[in-house]
KELO-61568 format. One record per residue (C-alpha): x, y, z. Coordinates in steps of 0.001 Angstrom, whole numbers, plus 500000, padded with zeros to 6 digits. Layout:
<recs>
+--------+--------+--------+
|     px |     py |     pz |
+--------+--------+--------+
|      X |      Y |      Z |
...
+--------+--------+--------+
</recs>
This chain:
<recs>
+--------+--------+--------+
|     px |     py |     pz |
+--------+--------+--------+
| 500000 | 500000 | 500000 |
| 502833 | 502598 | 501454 |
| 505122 | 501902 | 497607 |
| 502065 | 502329 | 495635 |
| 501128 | 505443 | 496795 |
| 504554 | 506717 | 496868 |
| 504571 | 505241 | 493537 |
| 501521 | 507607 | 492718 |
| 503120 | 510786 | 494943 |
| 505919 | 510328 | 492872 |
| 504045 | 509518 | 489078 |
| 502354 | 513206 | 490037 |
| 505229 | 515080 | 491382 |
| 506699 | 514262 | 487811 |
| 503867 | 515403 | 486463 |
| 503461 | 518542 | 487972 |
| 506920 | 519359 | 487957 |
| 508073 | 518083 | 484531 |
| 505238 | 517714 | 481815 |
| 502457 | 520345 | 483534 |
| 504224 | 523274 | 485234 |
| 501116 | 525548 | 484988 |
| 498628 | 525539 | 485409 |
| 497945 | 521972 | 487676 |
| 496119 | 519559 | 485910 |
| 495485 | 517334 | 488643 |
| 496276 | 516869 | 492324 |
| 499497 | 516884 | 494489 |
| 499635 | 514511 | 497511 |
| 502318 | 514687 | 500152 |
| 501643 | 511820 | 502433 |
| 503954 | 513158 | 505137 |
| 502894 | 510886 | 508170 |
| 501769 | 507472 | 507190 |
| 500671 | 504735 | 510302 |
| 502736 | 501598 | 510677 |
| 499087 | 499792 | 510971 |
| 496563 | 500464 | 508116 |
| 493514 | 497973 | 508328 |
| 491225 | 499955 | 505545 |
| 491506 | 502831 | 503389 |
| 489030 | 505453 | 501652 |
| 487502 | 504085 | 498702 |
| 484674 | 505650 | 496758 |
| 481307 | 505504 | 498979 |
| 482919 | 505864 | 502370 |
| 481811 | 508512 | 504802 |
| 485086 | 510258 | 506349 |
| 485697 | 512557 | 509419 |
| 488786 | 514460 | 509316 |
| 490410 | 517711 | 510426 |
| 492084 | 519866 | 507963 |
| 493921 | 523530 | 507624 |
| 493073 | 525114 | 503989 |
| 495643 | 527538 | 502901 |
| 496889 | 529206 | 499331 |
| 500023 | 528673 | 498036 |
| 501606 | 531553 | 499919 |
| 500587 | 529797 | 503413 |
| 497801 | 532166 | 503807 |
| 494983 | 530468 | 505507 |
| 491612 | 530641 | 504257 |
| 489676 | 527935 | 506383 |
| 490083 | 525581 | 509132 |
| 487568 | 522563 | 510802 |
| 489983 | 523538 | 513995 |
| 488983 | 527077 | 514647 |
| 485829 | 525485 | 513943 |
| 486150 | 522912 | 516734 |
| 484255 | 520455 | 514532 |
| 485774 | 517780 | 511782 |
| 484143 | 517525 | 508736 |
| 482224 | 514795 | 507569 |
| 481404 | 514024 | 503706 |
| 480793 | 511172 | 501627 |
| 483580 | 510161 | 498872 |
| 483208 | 510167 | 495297 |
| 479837 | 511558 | 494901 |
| 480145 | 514875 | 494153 |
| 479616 | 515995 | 497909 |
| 483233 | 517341 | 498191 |
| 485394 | 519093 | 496258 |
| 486447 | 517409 | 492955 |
| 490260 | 517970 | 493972 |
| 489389 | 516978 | 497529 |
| 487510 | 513604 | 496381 |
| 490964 | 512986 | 494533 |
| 493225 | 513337 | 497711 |
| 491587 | 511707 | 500175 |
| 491314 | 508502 | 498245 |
| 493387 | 505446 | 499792 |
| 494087 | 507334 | 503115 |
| 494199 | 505502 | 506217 |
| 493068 | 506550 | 509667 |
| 495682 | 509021 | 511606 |
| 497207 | 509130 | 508148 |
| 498412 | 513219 | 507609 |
| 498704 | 514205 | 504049 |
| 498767 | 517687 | 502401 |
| 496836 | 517803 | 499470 |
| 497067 | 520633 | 496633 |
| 494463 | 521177 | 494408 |
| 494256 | 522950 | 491212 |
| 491755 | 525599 | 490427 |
| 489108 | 523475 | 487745 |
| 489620 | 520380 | 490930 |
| 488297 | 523352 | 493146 |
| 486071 | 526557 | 492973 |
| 487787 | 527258 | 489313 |
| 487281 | 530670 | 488029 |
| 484474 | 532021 | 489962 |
| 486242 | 531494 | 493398 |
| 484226 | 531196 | 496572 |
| 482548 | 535011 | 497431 |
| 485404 | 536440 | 499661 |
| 487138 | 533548 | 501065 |
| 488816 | 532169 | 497775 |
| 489635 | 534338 | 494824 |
| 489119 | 533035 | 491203 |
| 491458 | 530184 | 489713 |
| 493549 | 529627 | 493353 |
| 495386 | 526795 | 494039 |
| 494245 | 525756 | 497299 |
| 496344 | 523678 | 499641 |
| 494671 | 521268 | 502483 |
| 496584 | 519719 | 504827 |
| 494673 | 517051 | 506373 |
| 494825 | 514044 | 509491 |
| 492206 | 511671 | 508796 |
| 490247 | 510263 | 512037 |
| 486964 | 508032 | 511185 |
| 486186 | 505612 | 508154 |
| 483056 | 503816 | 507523 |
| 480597 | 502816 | 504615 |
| 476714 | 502072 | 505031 |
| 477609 | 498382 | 504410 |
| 479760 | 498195 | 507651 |
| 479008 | 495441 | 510468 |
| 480392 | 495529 | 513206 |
| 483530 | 493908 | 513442 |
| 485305 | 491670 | 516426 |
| 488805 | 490477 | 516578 |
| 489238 | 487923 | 519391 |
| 492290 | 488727 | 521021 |
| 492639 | 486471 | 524375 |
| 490470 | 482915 | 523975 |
| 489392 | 480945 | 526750 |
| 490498 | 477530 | 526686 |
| 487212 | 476381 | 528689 |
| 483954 | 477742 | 527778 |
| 480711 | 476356 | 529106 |
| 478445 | 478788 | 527626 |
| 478573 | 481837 | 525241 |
| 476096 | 485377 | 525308 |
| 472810 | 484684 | 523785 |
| 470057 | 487128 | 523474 |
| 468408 | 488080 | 526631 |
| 471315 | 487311 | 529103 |
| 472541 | 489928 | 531419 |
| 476468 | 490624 | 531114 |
| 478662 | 492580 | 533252 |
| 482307 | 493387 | 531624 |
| 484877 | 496128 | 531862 |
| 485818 | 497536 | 528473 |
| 488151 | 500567 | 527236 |
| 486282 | 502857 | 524392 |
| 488157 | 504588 | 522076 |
| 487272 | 506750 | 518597 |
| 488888 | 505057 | 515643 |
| 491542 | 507513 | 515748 |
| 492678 | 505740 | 519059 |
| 491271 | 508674 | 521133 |
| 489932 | 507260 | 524610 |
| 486539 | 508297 | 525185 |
| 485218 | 506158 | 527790 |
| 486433 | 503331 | 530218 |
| 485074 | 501198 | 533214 |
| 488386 | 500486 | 534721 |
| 488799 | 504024 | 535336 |
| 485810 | 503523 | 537512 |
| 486654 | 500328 | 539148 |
| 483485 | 499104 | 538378 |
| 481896 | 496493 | 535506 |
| 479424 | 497896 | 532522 |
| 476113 | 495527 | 533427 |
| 473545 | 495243 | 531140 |
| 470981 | 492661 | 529327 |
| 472381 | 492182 | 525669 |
| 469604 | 492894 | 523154 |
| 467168 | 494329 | 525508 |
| 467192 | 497823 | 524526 |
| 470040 | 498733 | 527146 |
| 472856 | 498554 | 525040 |
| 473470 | 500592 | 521504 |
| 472868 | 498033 | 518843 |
| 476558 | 497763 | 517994 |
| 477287 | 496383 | 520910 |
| 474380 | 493739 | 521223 |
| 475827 | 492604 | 518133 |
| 479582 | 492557 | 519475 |
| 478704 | 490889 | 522423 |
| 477226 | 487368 | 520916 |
| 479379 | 484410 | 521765 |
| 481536 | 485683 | 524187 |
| 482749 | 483435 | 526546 |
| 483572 | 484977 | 530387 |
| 487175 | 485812 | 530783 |
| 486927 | 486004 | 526888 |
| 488836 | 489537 | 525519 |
| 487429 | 491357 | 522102 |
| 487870 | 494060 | 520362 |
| 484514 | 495502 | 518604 |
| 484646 | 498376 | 515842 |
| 481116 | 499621 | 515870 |
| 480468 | 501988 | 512919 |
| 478666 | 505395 | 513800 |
| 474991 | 504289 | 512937 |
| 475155 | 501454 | 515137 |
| 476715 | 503830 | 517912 |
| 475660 | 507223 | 518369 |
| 474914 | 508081 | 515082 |
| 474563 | 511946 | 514042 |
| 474284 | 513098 | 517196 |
| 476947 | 511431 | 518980 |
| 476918 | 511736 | 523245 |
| 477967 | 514231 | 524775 |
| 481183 | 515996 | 524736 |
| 482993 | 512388 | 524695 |
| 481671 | 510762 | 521422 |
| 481484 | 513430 | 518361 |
| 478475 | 512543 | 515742 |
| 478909 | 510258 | 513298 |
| 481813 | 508363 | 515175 |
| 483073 | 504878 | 514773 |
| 483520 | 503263 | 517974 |
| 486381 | 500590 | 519112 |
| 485496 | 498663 | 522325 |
| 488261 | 497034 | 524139 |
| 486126 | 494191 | 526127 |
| 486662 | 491702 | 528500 |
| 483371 | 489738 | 529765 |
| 483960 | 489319 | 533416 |
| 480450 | 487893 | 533674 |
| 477208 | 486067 | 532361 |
| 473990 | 484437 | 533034 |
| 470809 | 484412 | 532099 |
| 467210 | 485482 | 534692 |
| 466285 | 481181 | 534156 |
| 468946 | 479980 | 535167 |
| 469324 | 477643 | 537820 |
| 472508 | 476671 | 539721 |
| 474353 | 474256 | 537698 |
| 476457 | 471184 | 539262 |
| 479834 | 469758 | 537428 |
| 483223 | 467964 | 538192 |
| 481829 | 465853 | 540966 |
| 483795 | 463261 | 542475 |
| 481732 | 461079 | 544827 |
| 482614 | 458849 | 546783 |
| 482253 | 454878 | 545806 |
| 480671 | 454435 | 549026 |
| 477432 | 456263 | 549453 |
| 475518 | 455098 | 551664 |
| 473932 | 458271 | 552772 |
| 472549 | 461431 | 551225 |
| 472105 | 464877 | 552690 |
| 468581 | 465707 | 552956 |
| 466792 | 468824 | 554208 |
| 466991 | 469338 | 558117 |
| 470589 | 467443 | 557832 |
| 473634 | 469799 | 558941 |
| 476327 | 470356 | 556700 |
| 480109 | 470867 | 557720 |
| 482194 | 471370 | 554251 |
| 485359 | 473336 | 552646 |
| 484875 | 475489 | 550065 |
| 486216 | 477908 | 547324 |
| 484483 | 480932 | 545993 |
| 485432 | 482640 | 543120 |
| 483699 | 484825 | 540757 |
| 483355 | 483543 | 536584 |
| 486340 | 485041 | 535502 |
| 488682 | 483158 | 538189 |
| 489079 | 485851 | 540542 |
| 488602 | 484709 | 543890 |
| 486204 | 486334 | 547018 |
| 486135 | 483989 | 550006 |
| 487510 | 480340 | 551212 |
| 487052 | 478292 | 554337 |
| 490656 | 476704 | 553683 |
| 491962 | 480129 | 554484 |
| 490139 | 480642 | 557688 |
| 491400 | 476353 | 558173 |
| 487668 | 476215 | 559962 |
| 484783 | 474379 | 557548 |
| 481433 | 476348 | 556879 |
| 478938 | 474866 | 558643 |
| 475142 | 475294 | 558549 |
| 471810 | 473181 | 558413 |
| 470424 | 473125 | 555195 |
| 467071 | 473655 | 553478 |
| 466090 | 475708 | 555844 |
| 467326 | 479030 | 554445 |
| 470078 | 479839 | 556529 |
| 472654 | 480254 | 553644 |
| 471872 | 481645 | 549992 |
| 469643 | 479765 | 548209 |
| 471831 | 478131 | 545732 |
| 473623 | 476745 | 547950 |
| 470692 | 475740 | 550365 |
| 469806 | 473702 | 546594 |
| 472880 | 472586 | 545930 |
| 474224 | 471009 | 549013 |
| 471135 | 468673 | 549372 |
| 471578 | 465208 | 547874 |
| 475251 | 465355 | 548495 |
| 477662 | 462154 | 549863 |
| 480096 | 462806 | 552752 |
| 483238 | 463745 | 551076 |
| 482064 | 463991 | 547495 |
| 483584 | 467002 | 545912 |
| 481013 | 469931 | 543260 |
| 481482 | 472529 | 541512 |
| 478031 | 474681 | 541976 |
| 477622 | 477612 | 539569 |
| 475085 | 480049 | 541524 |
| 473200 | 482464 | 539076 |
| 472796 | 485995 | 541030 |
| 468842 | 485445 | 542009 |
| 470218 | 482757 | 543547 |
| 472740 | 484167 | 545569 |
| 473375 | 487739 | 545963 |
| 470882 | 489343 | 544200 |
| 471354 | 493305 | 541789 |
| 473078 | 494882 | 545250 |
| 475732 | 492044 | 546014 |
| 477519 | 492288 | 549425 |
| 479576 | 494874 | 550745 |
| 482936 | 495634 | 549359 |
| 483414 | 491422 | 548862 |
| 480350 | 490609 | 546260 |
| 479058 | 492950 | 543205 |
| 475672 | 493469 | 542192 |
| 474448 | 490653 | 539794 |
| 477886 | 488410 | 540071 |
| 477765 | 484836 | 539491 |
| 479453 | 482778 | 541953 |
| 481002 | 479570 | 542008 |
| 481978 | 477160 | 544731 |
| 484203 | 474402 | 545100 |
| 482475 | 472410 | 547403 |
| 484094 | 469028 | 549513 |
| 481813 | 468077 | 551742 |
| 483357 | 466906 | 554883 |
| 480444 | 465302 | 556869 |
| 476628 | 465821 | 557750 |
| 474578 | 464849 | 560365 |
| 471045 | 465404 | 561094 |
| 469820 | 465783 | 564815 |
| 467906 | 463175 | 565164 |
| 470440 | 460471 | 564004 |
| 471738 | 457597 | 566368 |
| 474910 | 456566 | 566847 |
| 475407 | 453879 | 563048 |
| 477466 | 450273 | 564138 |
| 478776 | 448022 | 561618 |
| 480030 | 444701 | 562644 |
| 483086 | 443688 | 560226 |
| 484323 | 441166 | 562219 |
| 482370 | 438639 | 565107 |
| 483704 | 435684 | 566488 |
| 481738 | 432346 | 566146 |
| 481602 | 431936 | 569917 |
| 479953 | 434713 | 571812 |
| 478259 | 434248 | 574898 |
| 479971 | 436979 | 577032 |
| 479278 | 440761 | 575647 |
| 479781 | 444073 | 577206 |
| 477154 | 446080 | 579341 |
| 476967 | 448846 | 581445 |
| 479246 | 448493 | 584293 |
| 482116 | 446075 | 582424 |
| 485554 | 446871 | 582611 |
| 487051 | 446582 | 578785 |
| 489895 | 446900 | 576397 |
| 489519 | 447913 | 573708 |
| 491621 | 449289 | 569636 |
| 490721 | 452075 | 567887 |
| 491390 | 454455 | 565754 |
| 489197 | 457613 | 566039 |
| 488785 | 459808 | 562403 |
| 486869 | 462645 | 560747 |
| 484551 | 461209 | 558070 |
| 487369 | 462398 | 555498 |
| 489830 | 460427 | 556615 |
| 491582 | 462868 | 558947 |
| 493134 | 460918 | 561695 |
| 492357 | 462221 | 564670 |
| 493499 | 459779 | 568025 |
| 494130 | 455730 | 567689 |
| 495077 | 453897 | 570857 |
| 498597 | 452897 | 568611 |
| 499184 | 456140 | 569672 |
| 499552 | 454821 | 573853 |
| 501491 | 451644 | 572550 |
| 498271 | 449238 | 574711 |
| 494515 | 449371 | 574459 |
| 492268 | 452024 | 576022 |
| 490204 | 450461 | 579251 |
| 487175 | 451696 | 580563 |
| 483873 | 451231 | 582253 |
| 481117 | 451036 | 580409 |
| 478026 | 453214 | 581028 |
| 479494 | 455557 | 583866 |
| 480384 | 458343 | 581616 |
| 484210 | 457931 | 580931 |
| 483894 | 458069 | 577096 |
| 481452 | 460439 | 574873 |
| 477865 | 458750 | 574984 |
| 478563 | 457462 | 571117 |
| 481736 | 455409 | 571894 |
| 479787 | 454104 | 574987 |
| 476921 | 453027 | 572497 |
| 479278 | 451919 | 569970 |
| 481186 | 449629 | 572327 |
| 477700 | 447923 | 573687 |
| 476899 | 444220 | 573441 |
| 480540 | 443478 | 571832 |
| 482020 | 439674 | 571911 |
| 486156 | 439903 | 572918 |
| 487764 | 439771 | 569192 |
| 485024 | 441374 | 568045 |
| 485666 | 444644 | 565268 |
| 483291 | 447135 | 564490 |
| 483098 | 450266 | 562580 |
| 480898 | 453290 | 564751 |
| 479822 | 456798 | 563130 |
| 478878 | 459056 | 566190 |
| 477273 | 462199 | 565269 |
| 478213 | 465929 | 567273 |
| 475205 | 465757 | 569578 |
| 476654 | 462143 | 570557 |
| 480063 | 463496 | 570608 |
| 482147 | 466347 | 570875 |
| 478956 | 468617 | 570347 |
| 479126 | 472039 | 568686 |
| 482563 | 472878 | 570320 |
| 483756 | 470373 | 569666 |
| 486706 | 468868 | 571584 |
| 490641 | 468846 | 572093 |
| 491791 | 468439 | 568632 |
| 487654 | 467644 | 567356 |
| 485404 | 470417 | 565308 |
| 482503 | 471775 | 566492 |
| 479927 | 469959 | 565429 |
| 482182 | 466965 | 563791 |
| 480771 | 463327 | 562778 |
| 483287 | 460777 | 564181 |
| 484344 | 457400 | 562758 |
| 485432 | 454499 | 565078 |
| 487171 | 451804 | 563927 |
| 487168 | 449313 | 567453 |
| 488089 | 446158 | 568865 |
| 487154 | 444497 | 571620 |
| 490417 | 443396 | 573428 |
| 489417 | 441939 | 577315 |
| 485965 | 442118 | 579496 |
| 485465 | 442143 | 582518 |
| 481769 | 441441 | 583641 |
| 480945 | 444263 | 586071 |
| 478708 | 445843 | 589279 |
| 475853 | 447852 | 589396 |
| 476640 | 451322 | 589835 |
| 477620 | 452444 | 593257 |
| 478839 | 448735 | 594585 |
| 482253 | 446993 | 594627 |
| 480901 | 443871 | 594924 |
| 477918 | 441140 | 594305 |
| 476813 | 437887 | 594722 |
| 476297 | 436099 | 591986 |
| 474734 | 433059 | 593937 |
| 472773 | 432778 | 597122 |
| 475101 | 434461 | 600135 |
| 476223 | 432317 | 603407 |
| 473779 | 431850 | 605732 |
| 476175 | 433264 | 608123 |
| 478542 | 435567 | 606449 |
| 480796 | 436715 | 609683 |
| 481837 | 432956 | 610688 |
| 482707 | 432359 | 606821 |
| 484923 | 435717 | 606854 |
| 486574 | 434665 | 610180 |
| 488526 | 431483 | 608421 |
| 490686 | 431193 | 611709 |
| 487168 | 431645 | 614492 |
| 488485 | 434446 | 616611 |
| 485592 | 436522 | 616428 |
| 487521 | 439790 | 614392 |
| 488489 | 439388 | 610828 |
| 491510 | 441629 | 609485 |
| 492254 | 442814 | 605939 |
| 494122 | 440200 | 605344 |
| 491412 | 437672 | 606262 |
| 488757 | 439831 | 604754 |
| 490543 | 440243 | 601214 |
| 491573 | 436304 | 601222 |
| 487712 | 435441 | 602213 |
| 486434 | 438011 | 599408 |
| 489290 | 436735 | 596673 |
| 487851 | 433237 | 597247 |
| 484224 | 434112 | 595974 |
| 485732 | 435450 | 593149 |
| 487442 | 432382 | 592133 |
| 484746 | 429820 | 593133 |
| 482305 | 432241 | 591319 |
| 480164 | 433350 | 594108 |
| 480941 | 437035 | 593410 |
| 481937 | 439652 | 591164 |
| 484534 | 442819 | 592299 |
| 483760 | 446096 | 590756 |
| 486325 | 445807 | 587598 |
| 489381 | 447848 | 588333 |
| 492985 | 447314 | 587381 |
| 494127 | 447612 | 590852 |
| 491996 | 445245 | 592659 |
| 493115 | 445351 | 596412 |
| 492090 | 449206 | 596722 |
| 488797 | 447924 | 595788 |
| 489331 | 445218 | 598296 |
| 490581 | 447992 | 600725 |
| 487671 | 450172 | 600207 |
| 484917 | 447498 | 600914 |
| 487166 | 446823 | 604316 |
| 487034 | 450207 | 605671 |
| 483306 | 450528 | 604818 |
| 482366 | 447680 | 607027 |
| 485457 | 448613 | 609347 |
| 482945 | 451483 | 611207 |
| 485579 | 452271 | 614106 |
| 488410 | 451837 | 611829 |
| 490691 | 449883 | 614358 |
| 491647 | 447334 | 611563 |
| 489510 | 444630 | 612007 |
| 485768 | 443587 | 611786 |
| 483590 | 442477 | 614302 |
| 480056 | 441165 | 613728 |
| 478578 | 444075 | 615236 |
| 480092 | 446128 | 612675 |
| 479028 | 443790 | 610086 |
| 475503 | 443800 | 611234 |
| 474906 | 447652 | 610951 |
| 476867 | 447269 | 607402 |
| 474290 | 444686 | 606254 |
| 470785 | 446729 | 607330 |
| 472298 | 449857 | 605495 |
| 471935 | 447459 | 602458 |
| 475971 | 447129 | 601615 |
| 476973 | 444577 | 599380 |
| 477611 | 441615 | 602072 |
+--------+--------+--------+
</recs>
């Protein structure tokens, strides 16, 4: 383009200097500043805008669009401008500055114009070029950043919000919403947008960026707006879509990973404890539980969180892992959030779900492993032994007995362990394994416990190591068949009327062998022994009399 019209300067310049000295025969053009970048140039039919100084060949000025404050805007090769003008303004590109000289019979010839321009003068325009277009322009788009995932494109009727930079063809800015620091939001072909733009808009994917020439009748037209865009303008829009959706929508659900064992499903009522991260379409991130290393944790279905997510967290399995797209209705509405959430954003969570638990739910037992023989099981009252391993229902390893290098003992039903684990470890066989889900209200609660979450749903993995049959609650020993008829001579093994500790613990130790009776289960048991001496030991000089015994036996003590 640049050689052949140097070519042409040059073919003229010959002309005029060589063959036609005088008079001009036909234009001179001097294109003086020519743009590296030249997408389109004037052809016959175009509509230009341009700024130009009009002078004679002494450099006397005769007329200027600047001192008019206005371009001037004609239609090419029509008759509508000068003949000269129609000449030298062909090929020229936008921002392109070219002086064109134009012979008298090219211009107002022999008549002149009234006062301004004097009969048969060579007039001399020196003109910068700033808007193209032709009634058979549509609008144009030029992709310039793609987006490697797109789930949906603008359609008719969807509300968009994007930031874009506005500038004349030229390259002058006119308008921008980063200078604002805040999105453009509007339906697309709904009558809120100019009609260039509805147009420029289709297909866009969010975090798409595109560059729209609009030509003036599908901007502002003749009247242009304001003091920013001048009539009859061409408009470039630098855009990138930072958001879409659509008033139907409903939240959509994708890349789930669930687990292969499902045996549950969160329902409404149920109360959720789960990790997320929220981000906004275009990537940019507003909130995350990971940060804050503390789940999110709320009943659901019962509107106590947005109601997208209220939807989209029923029907879930503990530890399955969505991705929820929440359309604005659904979640923050047109006025958004404070400083955190704009008006009309979609959000989108990446949900794990770490457990659930609904209040009314009982403590779940699953027997992996029972031995064939099992006559003896636990009860309230037993001493036992007992493996586990205690966990979150994602696998987070909370405590395991490994940890103490021996099994964990207890009493069962006298509140050493949380009321679950006391369930869970009911009516077990020795050898026996079983796998126990406690929920909060069975457990650790809402606060939870040293190294527990509020609210948490604990897994048990147990095993039933030893048992020891125990005694109701508040004795240390019992019968287990009929008692002596005389219980004093019985205790006093060598007849001198007083029985010692030593007597007293060797008379008590035999039951327990013979199976008579049962001691309270206790690893140390001599202090139980001990105790059960000094309660029927009433003067506590060391030995037992049978008047002692007698008052022992009608306050209802064990012998």
């Amino acid at each position: 383009m640049e050689a052949r019209s140097a070519l042409l300067f040059l073919c003229l310049t010959e002309i005029y200097v060589g063959c036609h000295t005088n008079p001009l025969e036909d234009v001179v053009i001097d294109r003086y500043d020519i743009p590296r970048v030249c997408s389109r140039e004037v052809q016959t039919g175009d509509y230009v805008r341009y700024h130009y100084n009009g002078t004679f060949l002494d450099g006397k000025k005769f007329d200027s669009s600047y001192d008019r404050g206005v371009p001037f805007i004609g239609q090419v090769g029509f008759g509508r401008l000068l003949a000269g003008m129609d000449r030298g303004i062909q090929g020229m590109c936008v921002n392109e500055r070219r002086k064109v000289t134009v012979p008298p019979h090219l211009a107002y010839g022999n008549l002149g114009a009234g006062n301004v321009v004097p009969p048969d003068a060579v007039l001399v325009f020196d003109l910068v070029l700033l808007d193209i277009w032709n009634t058979e322009d549509k609008v144009q788009t030029f992709t310039l950043k793609k987006v490697k995932d797109c789930r949906r494109t603008v359609v008719a009727s969807d509300f968009v919000r994007y930031h874009y930079n506005g500038t004349l063809l030229n390259g002058t800015p006119f308008d921008s919403s980063y200078k604002r620091n805040r999105t453009y939001d509007a339906y697309v072909q709904q009558d809120e947008l100019i009609k260039g733009m509805d147009e420029g808009l289709l297909g866009m994917c969010v975090g798409e960026l595109r560059t729209i020439i609009i030509p003036p009748f599908l901007a502002y037209g003749e009247k242009g707006y304001g003091t920013d865009v001048p009539p009859q303008a061409s408009l470039v829009f630098s855009v990138l879509l930072v958001d879409l959706f659509n008033p139907k929508d409903d939240i959509t659900i994708d890349n789930q990973v669930v687990p292969e064992a499902c045996t549950r499903k969160s329902v409404v009522g149920d109360f959720v404890r789960y990790h997320y991260n929220g981000t906004f379409q275009d990537g940019t991130p507003f909130d995350s539980s990971y940060q804050r290393n503390r789940t999110y944790d709320t009943y659901i279905g019962m509107g106590y969180i947005i109601h997208g997510m209220d939807k989209a967290l029923q029907g879930v399995c503990m530890g399955e892992k969505r991705r929820v797209t929440v359309p604005p209705q659904m979640a923050y509405g047109e006025n958004g959030t404070g400083d955190i959430i704009p008006g009309s954003a979609v959000l989108i969570f990446h949900v794990h779900v770490i457990d659930f638990h609904n209040p009314s739910d009982k403590v779940d037992i699953n027997v992996t492993y029972k031995p064939e023989e099992c006559n003896l099981t636990t009860e309230d009252n037993d001493l036992i032994k007992y493996r586990y391993n205690c966990s979150l229902m994602d696998g987070t390893l909370l405590y395991s007995s490994e940890h103490y290098g021996k099994p964990q003992d207890t009493v069962l039903g006298v509140n050493r362990v949380i009321d679950g684990l006391d369930t869970g470890l009911q009516k077990m066989c020795v050898g026996e394994r079983r796998e126990v889900i406690i929920p909060p209200h069975l457990g650790h609660g809402e606060n939870g416990g040293s190294g527990v979450p509020g609210s948490a749903v604990l897994f048990f993995e147990l095993e039933l190591m030893d048992l020891q049959k125990g005694v109701p609650e508040g004795y240390n020993f019992i019968w287990l068949k009929d008692t002596p008829q005389e219980i004093f001579p019985a205790m006093d093994m060598n007849s001198d009327k007083e029985v010692p500790l030593e007597e007293f613990s060797t008379f008590i130790k035999l039951q327990v062998t013979e199976g008579k009776g049962r001691l309270r289960p206790s690893p140390d048991p001599d202090a139980i022994i001990k105790d059960m001496f000094a309660n029927q030991d009433k003067n506590a000089d060391g030995k037992i009399v049978v008047a002692e015994l007698q008052i022992k036996v009608d306050a209802h003590d064990e012998l």
